[in-house]
C-alpha positions as CSV (number, residue, x, y, z in Angstrom):
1,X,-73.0,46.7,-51.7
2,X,-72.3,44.8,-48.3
3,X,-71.5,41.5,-50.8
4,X,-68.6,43.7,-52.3
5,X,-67.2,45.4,-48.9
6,X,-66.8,42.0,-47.7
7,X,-64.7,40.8,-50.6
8,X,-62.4,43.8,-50.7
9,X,-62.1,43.1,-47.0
10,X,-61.5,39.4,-47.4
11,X,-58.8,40.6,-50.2
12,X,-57.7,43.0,-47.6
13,X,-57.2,40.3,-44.9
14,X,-55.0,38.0,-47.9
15,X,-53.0,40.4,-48.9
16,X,-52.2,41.1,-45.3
17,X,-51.5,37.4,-44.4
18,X,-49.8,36.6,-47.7
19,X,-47.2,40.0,-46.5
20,X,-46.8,38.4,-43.2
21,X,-45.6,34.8,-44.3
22,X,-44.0,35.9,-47.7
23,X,-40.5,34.5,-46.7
24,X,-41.9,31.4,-47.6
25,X,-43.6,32.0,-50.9
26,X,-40.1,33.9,-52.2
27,X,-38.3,31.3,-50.5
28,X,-35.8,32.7,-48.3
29,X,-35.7,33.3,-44.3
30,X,-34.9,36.9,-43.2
31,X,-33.5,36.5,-39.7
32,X,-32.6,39.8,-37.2
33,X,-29.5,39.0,-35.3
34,X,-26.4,41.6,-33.2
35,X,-23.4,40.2,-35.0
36,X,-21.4,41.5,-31.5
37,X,-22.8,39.4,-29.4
38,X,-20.2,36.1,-29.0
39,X,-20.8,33.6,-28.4
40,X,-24.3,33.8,-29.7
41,X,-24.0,35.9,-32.7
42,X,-20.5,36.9,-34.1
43,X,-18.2,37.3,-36.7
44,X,-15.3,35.1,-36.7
45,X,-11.7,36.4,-37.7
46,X,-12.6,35.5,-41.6
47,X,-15.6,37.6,-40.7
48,X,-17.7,34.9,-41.3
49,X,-21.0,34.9,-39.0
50,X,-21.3,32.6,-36.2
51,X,-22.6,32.0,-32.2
52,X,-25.3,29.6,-30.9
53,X,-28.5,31.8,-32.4
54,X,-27.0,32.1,-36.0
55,X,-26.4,28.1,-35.6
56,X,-30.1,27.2,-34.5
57,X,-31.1,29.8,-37.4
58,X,-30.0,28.2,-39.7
59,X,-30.8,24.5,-38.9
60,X,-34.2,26.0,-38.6
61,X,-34.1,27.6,-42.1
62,X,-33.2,23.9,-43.8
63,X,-35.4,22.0,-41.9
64,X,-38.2,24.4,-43.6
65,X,-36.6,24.2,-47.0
66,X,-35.9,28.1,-47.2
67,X,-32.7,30.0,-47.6
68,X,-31.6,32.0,-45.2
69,X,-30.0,35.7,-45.3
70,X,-28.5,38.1,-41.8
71,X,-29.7,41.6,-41.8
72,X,-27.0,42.4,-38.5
73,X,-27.6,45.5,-36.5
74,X,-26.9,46.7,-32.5
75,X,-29.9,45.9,-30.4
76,X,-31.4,48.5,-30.8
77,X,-31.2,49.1,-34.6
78,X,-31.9,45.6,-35.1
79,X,-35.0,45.5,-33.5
80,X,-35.9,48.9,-35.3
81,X,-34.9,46.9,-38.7
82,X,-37.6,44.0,-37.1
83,X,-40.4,46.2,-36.5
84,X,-40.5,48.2,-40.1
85,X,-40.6,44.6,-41.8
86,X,-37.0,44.2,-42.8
87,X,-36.8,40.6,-41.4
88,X,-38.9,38.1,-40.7
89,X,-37.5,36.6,-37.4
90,X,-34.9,37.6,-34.8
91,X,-32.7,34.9,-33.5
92,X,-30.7,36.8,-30.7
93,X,-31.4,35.6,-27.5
94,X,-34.8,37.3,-27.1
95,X,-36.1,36.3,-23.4
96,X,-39.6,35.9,-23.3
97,X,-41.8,37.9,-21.6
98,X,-45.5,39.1,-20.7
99,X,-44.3,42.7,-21.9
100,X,-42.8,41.6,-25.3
101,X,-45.6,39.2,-25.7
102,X,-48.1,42.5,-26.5
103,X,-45.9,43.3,-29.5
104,X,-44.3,40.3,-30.6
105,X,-45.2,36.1,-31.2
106,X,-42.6,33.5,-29.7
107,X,-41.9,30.8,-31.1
108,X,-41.3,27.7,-29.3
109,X,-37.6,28.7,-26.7
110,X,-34.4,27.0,-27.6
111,X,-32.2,27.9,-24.3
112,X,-32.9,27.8,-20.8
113,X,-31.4,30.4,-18.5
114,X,-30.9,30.3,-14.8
115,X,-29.8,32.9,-12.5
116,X,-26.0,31.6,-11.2
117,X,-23.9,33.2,-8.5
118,X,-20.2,32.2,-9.3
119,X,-17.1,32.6,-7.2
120,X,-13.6,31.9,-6.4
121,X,-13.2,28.4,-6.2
122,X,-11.5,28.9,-2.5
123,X,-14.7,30.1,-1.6
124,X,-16.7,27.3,0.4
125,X,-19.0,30.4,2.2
126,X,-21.7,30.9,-0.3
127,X,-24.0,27.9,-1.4
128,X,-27.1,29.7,-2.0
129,X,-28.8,33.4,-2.9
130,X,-29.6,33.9,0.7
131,X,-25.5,33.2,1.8
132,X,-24.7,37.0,-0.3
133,X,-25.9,39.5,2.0
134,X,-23.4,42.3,2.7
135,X,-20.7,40.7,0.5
136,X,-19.0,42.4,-2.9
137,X,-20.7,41.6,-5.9
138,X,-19.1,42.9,-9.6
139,X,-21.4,43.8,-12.2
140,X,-22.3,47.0,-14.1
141,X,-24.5,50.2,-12.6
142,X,-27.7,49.5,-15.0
143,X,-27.5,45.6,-15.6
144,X,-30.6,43.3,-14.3
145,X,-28.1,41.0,-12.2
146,X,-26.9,43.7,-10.8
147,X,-30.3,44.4,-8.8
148,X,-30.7,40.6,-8.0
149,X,-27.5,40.8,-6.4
150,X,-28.5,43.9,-5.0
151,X,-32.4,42.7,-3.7
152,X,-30.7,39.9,-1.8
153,X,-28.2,42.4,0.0
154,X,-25.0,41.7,-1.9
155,X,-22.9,45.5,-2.4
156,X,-22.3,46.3,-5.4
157,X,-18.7,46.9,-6.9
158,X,-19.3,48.4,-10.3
159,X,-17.4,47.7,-13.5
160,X,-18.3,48.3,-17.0
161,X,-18.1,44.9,-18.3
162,X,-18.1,40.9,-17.5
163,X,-14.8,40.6,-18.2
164,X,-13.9,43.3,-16.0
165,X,-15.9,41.4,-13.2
166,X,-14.4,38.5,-13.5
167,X,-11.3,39.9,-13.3
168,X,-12.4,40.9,-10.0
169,X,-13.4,37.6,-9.0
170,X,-10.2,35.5,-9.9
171,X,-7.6,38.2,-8.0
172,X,-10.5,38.0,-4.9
173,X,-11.2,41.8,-4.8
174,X,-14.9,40.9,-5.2
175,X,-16.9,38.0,-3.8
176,X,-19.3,37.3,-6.5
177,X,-20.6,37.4,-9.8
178,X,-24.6,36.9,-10.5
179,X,-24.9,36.8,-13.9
180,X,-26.8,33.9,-16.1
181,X,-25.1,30.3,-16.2
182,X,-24.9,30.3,-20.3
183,X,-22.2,33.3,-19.7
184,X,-20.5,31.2,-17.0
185,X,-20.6,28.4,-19.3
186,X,-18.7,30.3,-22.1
187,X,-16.3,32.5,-19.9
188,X,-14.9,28.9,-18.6
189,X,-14.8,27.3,-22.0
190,X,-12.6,30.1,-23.3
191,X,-10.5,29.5,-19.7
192,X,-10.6,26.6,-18.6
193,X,-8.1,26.9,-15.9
194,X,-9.7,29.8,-14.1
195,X,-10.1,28.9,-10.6
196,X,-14.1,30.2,-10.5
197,X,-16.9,27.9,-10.2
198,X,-21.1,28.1,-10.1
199,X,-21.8,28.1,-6.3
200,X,-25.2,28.0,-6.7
201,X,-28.1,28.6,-9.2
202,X,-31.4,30.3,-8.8
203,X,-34.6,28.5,-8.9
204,X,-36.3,31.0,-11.7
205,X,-36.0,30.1,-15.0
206,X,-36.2,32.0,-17.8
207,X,-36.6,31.5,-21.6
208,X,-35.0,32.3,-25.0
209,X,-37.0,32.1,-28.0
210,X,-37.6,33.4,-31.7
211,X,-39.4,36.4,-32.5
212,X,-41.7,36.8,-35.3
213,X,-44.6,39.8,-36.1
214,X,-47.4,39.6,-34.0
215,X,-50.0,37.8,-35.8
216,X,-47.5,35.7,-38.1
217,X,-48.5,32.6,-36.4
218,X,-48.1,30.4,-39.4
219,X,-44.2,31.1,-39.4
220,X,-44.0,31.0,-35.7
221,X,-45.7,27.9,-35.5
222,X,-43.2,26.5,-38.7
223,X,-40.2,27.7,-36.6
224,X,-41.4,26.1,-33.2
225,X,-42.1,22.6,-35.4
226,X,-38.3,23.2,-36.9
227,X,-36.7,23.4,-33.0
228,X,-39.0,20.6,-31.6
229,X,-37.4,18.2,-34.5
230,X,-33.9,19.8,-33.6
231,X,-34.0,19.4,-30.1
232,X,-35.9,15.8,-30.4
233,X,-32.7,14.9,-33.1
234,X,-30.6,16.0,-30.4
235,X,-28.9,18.6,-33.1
236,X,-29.8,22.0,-30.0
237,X,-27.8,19.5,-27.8
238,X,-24.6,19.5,-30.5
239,X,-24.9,22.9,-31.2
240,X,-25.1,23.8,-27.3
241,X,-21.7,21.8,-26.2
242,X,-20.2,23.0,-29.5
243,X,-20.4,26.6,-27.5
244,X,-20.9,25.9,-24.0
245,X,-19.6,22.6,-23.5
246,X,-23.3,21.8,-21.9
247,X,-26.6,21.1,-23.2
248,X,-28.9,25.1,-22.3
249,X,-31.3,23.8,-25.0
250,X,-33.7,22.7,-22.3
C-alpha cells in the first residue's frame, strides 16, 4: 500500500514537472511581454513587435532551438495571463526583487539600471544626489523616482508623464529629472539635440531579468545559459546600442 502511494506520488511529481517545462517538449517559447512599452516592447508602425526585451526574447528562444510566440497584455493583465499558466516566461523589464522572488524564479538579468538625475545642460550646480535639496524635480504623484527625488529633499513638480517632464526640463521650469539612465538613454537617442545631460548617477544598482514559474528551474536555468552565451558573443551589447546607443546589458 505505501509501495503504490509513493508511485502515484512520484507520477504526481512528473506530471507536475513535465507541465512546468512543456514549452520545450511541444517546442515553442511562450513569452509575456506589454506591447506599449517602447522602447522595450512595442509595435512598430507595420505593427510588427519590437523593443530591447522582445529582441533578447527571441535570441534566447533560438539559442535553445524553440519557437517563440507573444501573448501581449497591459502590466497588469499580463502578469495575470503569467500566473494562470498562459506563458512560460515574461520578458518585460521585470526588476528583481526579494518580494517577487517568493512568487516568481529569475533567470540570470540582462540590463543594468542606475538611478540618474538629468538636467539642463546650462546647469553646472548639481553633480551629485546630495546637490537636489529644495530644487524642482518633474515626475508623476505615484512614481518610485518621484520619492527618491523626494527623500533627498528635491520639491516635487508633478506631471503625468516623462515626456511631460522633460518638457519641463529643456524650457528650465524644473530643475531636474530622476528617473533610470536606460530612459535617459532612449529620450536622447530619439533627440539628440536636446540640450539635457546625466549630471550624476546613483550608486544602487538594480536588475532586470526573466521571469519564469517558481519551481521551473530547468527553463530558468536554460534561459540564464541562453543570455550568458549572448552577452559573452557580445549579441546583449548589439541589441543594447541598437536602442540605446550604449551597452545596459551589464
Amino acid at each position: 500500500m505505501v509501495s503504490k502511494l509513493l508511485k502515484i506520488l512520484a507520477l504526481s511529481a512528473f506530471l507536475t514537472l513535465n507541465l512546468n517545462a512543456k514549452t520545450i517538449k511541444e517546442g515553442v517559447l511562450t513569452i509575456a511581454t506589454e506591447g506599449t512599452y517602447a522602447p522595450f516592447s512595442y509595435y512598430d508602425d507595420k505593427n510588427e513587435l519590437k523593443g530591447y526585451d522582445v529582441d533578447i526574447a527571441r535570441e534566447v528562444a533560438k539559442k535553445l532551438n524553440l519557437k517563440i510566440e507573444f501573448l501581449t497584455a497591459p502590466w497588469d493583465a499580463m502578469l495575470a495571463a503569467f500566473d494562470a499558466g498562459k506563458a512560460d516566461a515574461v520578458f518585460n523589464q521585470v526588476s528583481v526583487t526579494d518580494e517577487r522572488k517568493k512568487k516568481y524564479d529569475y533567470a540570470q538579468p540582462y540590463t543594468v539600471v542606475h538611478g540618474a538625475i538629468i538636467t539642463h545642460k546650462d546647469n553646472n550646480d548639481i553633480k551629485s544626489f546630495d546637490d537636489i535639496k529644495g530644487k524642482k524635480n518633474a515626475d508623476s504623484a505615484t512614481s518610485n523616482w518621484a520619492k527618491v527625488a523626494a527623500s533627498y529633499g528635491a520639491q516635487n513638480v508633478t506631471v503625468d508623464s516623462f515626456s511631460k517632464s522633460m518638457e519641463l526640463l529643456v524650457s528650465k521650469r524644473v530643475d531636474t529629472v530622476v528617473r533610470d539612465n536606460i530612459v535617459f538613454y532612449d529620450f536622447i537617442k530619439q533627440r539628440p539635440g536636446a540640450p539635457v545631460k546625466i549630471a550624476a548617477e546613483g550608486s544602487d544598482t538594480d536588475y532586470t531579468a526573466p521571469i519564469v514559474q517558481k519551481g521551473n528551474t530547468e527553463l530558468a536555468e536554460q534561459i540564464s545559459k541562453a543570455i550568458e552565451e549572448l552577452k559573452n558573443e557580445g549579441k546583449l551589447a548589439e541589441i543594447s546600442i541598437r536602442y540605446f546607443g550604449k551597452d545596459v546589458s551589464r
